[in-house]
C-alpha positions, 0 to 999 in steps of 0.5 A, spaced: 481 924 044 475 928 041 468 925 043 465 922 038 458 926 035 452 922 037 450 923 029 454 916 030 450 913 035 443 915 034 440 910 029 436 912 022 430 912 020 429 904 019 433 903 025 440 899 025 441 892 024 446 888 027 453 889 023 451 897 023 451 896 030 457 892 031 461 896 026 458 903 031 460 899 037 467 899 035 468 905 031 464 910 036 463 907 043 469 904 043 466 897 045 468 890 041 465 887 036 465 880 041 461 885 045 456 886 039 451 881 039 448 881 047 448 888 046 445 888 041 439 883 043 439 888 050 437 894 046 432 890 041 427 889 046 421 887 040 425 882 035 425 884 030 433 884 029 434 892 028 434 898 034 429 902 032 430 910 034 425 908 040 428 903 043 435 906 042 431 912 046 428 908 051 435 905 053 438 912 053 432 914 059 434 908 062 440 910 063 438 917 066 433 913 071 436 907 072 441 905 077 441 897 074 448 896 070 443 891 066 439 896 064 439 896 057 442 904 058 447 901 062 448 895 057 450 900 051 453 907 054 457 902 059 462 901 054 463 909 054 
């Protein structure tokens, strides 16, 4: 199976909102949509209903430099 180009993962400019991010757990990372909506809060760290390239970015440090699978990196690159 080939990886999936980030492109798909990163969010646009205006961020991505809650069906985008279902329909991208599912199709890109390989994740349920049952999955979607506590992933989503983990990763929308200011509320308000969309994941901005910034938090989308912070969770991918924390990823790096965390070793807590809570973590919001671990909560979205762990369905890899």
């Amino acid at each position: 199976m080939r990886p999936k180009p980030i492109e798909g993962i990163v969010p646009t400019p205006h961020g991505t909102g809650k069906e985008e991010f279902a329909r991208l757990l599912r199709d890109v990372l390989g994740g349920t949509e049952l999955d979607a909506p506590d992933r989503f809060a983990a990763l929308d760290s200011d509320g308000d209903g969309r994941i901005s390239r910034e938090e989308f970015l912070r969770s991918a440090r924390h990823l790096v430099l965390s070793s807590e699978p809570s973590a919001p990196g671990g909560v979205i690159f762990g369905v890899i």
